[in-house]
C-alpha positions in Angstrom: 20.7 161.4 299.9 19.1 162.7 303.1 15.3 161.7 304.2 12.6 164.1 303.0 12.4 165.5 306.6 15.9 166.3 306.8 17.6 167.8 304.5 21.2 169.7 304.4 20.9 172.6 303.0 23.8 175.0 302.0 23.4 178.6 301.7 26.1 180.4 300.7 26.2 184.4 301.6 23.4 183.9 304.1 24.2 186.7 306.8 23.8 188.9 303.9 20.1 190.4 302.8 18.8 187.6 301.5 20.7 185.1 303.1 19.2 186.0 306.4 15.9 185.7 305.6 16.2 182.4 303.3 17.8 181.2 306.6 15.2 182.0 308.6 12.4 180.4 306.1 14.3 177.3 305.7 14.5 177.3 309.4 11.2 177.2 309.7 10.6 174.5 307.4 10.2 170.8 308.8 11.6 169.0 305.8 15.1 170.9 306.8 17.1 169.2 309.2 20.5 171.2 308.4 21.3 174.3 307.2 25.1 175.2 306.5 25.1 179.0 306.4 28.5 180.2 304.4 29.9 183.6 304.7 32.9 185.6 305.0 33.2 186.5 308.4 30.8 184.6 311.2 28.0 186.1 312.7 27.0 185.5 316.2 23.4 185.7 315.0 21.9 182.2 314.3 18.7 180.7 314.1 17.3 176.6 314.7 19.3 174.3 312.4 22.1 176.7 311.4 25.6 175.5 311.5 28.1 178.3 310.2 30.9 177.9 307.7 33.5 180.9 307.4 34.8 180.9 303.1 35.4 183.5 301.3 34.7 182.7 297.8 37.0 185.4 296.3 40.0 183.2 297.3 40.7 179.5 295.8 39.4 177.8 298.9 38.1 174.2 298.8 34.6 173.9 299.1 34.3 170.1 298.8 33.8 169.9 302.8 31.5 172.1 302.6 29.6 171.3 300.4 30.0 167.0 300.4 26.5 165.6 301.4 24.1 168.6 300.7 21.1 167.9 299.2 20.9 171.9 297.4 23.0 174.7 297.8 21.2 177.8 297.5 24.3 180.4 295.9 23.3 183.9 297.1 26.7 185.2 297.8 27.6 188.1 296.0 30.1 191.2 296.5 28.5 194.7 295.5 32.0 196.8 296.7 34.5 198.0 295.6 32.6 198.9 292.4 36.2 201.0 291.8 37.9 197.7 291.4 36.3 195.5 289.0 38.3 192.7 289.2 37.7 192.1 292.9 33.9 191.7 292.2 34.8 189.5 289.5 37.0 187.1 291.1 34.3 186.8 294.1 31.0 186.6 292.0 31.7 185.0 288.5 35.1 182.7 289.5 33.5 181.8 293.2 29.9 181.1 291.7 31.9 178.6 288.9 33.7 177.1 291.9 30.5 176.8 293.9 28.4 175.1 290.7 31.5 173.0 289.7 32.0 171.8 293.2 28.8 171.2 293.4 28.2 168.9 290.8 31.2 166.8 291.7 30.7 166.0 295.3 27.3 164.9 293.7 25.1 167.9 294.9 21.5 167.4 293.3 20.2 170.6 293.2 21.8 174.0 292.8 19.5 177.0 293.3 20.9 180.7 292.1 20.4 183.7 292.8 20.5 185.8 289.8 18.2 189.2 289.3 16.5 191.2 286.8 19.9 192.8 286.3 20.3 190.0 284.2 17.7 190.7 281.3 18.6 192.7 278.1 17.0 195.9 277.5 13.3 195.7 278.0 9.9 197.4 278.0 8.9 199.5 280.8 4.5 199.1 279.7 4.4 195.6 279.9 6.0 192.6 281.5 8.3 190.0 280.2 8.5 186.3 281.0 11.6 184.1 281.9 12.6 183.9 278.2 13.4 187.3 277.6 17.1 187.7 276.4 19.6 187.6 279.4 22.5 189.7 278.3 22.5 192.2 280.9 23.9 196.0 279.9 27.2 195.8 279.5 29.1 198.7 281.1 27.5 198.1 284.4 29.7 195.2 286.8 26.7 193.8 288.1 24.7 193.7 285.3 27.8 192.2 282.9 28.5 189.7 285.9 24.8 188.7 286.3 24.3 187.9 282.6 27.6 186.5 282.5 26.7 183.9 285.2 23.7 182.7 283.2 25.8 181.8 280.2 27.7 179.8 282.7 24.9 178.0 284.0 23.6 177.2 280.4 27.0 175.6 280.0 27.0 173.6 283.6 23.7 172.4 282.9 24.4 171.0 279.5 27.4 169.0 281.4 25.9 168.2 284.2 22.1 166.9 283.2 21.4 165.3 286.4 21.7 168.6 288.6 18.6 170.0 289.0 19.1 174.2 288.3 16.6 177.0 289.5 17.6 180.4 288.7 15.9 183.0 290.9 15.5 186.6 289.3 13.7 188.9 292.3 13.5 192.4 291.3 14.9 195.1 293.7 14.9 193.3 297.4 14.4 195.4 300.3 13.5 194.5 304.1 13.7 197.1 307.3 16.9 195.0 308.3 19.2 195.6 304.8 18.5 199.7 305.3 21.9 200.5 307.0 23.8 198.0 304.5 22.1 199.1 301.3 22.9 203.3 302.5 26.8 201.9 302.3 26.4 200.0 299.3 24.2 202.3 297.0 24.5 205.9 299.1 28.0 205.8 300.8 28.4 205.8 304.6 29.0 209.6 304.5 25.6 210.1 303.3 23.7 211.7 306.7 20.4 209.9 307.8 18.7 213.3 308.0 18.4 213.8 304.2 16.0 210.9 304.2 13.6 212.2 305.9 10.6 213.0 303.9 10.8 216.6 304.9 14.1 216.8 303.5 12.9 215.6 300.2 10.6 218.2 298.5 10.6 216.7 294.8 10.8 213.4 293.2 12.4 213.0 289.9 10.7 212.1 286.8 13.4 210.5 284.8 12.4 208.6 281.3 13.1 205.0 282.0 13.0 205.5 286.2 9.9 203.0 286.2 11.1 199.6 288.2 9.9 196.6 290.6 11.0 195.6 293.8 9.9 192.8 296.4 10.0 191.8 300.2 13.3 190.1 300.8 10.9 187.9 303.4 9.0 187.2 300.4 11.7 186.3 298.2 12.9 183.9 300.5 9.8 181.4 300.7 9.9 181.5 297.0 13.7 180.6 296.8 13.1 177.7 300.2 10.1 176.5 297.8 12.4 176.1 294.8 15.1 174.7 296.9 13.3 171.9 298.5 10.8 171.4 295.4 12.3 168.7 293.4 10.0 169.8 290.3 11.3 173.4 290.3 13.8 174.0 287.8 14.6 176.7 285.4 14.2 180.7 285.6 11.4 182.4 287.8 10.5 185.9 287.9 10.2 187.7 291.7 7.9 190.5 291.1 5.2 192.2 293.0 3.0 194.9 292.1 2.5 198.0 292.4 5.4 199.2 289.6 7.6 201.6 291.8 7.4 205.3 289.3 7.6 208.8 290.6 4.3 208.7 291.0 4.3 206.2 293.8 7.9 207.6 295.5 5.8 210.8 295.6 3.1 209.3 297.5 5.1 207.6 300.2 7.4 210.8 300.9 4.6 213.2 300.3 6.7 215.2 297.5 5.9 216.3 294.3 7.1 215.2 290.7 9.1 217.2 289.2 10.0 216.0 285.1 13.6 215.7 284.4 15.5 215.0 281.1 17.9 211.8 281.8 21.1 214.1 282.4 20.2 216.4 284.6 20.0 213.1 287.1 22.7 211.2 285.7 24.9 214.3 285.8 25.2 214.8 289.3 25.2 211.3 290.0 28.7 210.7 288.1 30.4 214.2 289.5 29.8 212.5 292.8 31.2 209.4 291.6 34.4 211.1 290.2 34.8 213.2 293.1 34.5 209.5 295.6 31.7 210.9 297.1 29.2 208.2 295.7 30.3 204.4 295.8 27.4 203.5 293.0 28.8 203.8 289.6 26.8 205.8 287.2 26.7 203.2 284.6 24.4 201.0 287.3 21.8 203.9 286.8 21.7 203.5 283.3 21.4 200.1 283.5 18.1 200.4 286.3 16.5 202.7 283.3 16.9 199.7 280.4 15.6 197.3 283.0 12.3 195.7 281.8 9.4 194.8 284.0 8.9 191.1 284.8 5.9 189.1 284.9 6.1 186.7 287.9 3.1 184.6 286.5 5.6 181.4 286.9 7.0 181.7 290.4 2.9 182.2 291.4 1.7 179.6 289.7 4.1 176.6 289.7 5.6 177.7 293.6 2.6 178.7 294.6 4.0 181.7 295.4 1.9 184.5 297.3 3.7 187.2 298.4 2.6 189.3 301.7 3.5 192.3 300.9 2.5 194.7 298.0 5.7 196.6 296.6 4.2 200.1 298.0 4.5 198.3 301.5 8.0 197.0 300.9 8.8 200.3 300.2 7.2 201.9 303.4 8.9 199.9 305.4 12.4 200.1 304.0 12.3 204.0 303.7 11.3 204.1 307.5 14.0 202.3 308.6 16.4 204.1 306.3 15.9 207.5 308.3 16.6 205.6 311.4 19.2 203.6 310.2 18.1 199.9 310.9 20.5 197.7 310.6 20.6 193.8 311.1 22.3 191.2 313.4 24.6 190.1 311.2 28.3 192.1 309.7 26.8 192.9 306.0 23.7 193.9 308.2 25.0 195.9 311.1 24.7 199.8 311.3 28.4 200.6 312.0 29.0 203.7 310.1 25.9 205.1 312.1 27.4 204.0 315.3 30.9 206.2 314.2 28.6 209.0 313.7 26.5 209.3 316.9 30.2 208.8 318.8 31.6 211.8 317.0 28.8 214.0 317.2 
């Protein structure tokens, strides 16, 4: 084990969304000495303390090097595409997590910090907020939500086998910083989708679907809770990542000055899964159904035992992301980088 003041600390997917910015936090920490930031293809990005590891964790590849002699490995690595091919996304998020948390216990890792999600909780209430013991069983036709809720089964397993690892299971809601706009447009919109449609003159109406009532939270702010649970030796368990104001038509009206227009379920749904037939969407439709069924989370615990104060209200999150959105903002790292923007401007 490492001194107090300088810790090893693996992060694995951390030129991703999150991973950047729980890189930069622990970065900024003194009680860090290392970090070993793990992802698939190198950035040249880098920050103090950062020595990068290329793995992919889709393939069989031995992590023991990598992680031997870490004092926590904070897991954020997770593959959102191809949604079409489900057994890709399985083999790199449930079968490399397993290989990451059994790896981890036996090159005697003490701590093992998860990223998990809110994708993760059964169906829940959209007029109150639930607590970290709400049932995590996901909805099952979505990928992400069946692999998400699968993961936590395998953590209840992995704990019970290995009682001297300490496990923290981070749920943040929907995570969203200027930096992830050009990634998330790929992942959720599809790189055909043209940057000029986001601009709030383009978008007269917000939908008012039944259900379309959810939370979201400053990656930033995400990542001082999860470098909080990581190098917090009394953290351990599920915490909620929440902020507040609850994101409803009402408050997507207000930050692109539309109005609300009421809509039954299918007449949203609908043209969401023609474009998804026709490959002109790369988000499955079953992921929408699965955002309606999502309950709201109270983040009570993560405030009170992380002391946990977010700096940014959910409105402001929001703000930010949909500004850089119509210019395309992209980050320094591959997951990050505004390529498909840079293919447009060339042809144009």
């Amino acid at each position: 084990m490492t001194t107090s003041k300088s810790r090893r600390v693996v992060v694995t997917g951390a030129s991703g969304n999150v991973g950047t910015s729980v890189v930069r936090a622990l970065s900024r920490d003194p009680d860090v000495g290392t970090i070993v930031g793990v992802s698939r293809r190198r950035p040249e990005w880098t920050v103090d303390k950062v020595e990068w590891v290329s793995a992919d964790l889709g393939k069989d590849e031995d992590l023991e090097p990598v992680l031997t002699g870490a004092d926590v490995v904070v897991h954020l690595a997770w593959l959102f595409q191809p949604a079409r091919d489900p057994l890709t996304t399985w083999e790199t998020n449930v079968l490399g997590s397993m290989r990451v948390f059994e790896t981890a216990a036996r090159v005697g890792v003490p701590a093992v910090v998860y990223s998990s999600s809110v994708g993760a909780y059964s169906p829940g209430p959209k007029d109150q907020f639930v607590p970290e013991s709400w049932p995590t069983h996901g909805w099952p036709t979505a990928a992400y939500t069946r692999e998400k809720a699968y993961l936590e089964r395998v953590l209840d397993g992995f704990e019970t086998r290995h009682p001297n690892v300490r496990v923290v299971r981070m749920r943040p809601a929907f995570l969203f910083k200027a930096e992830s706009a050009a990634e998330q447009r790929r992942l959720f919109a599809g790189p055909l989708f043209p940057y000029a449609l986001a601009r709030p003159s383009m978008i007269p109406v917000v939908p008012d679907v039944p259900g379309l009532r959810v939370q979201a939270v400053h990656t930033d702010d995400a990542a001082d809770a999860f470098r909080v649970a990581a190098l917090n030796e009394n953290a351990s368990g599920a915490y909620n990542l929440a902020t507040d104001p609850v994101v409803d038509a009402g408050l997507l009206s207000e930050l692109l000055g539309a109005r609300v227009v009421r809509l039954p379920t299918w007449a949203l749904r609908g043209p969401l899964s023609a474009a998804w037939r026709l490959h002109l969407a790369p988000a499955d439709p079953d992921l929408f159904d699965a955002v309606l069924r999502l309950p709201l989370m109270d983040a009570t615990r993560a405030r009170t035992e992380l002391n946990w104060t977010p700096t940014h209200d959910a409105a402001e999150t929001l703000s930010e992301f949909l500004t850089a959105f119509q210019k395309g903002t992209g980050g320094p790292t591959p997951p990050l980088a505004d390529n498909t923007h840079a293919k447009e401007l060339t042809a144009s």
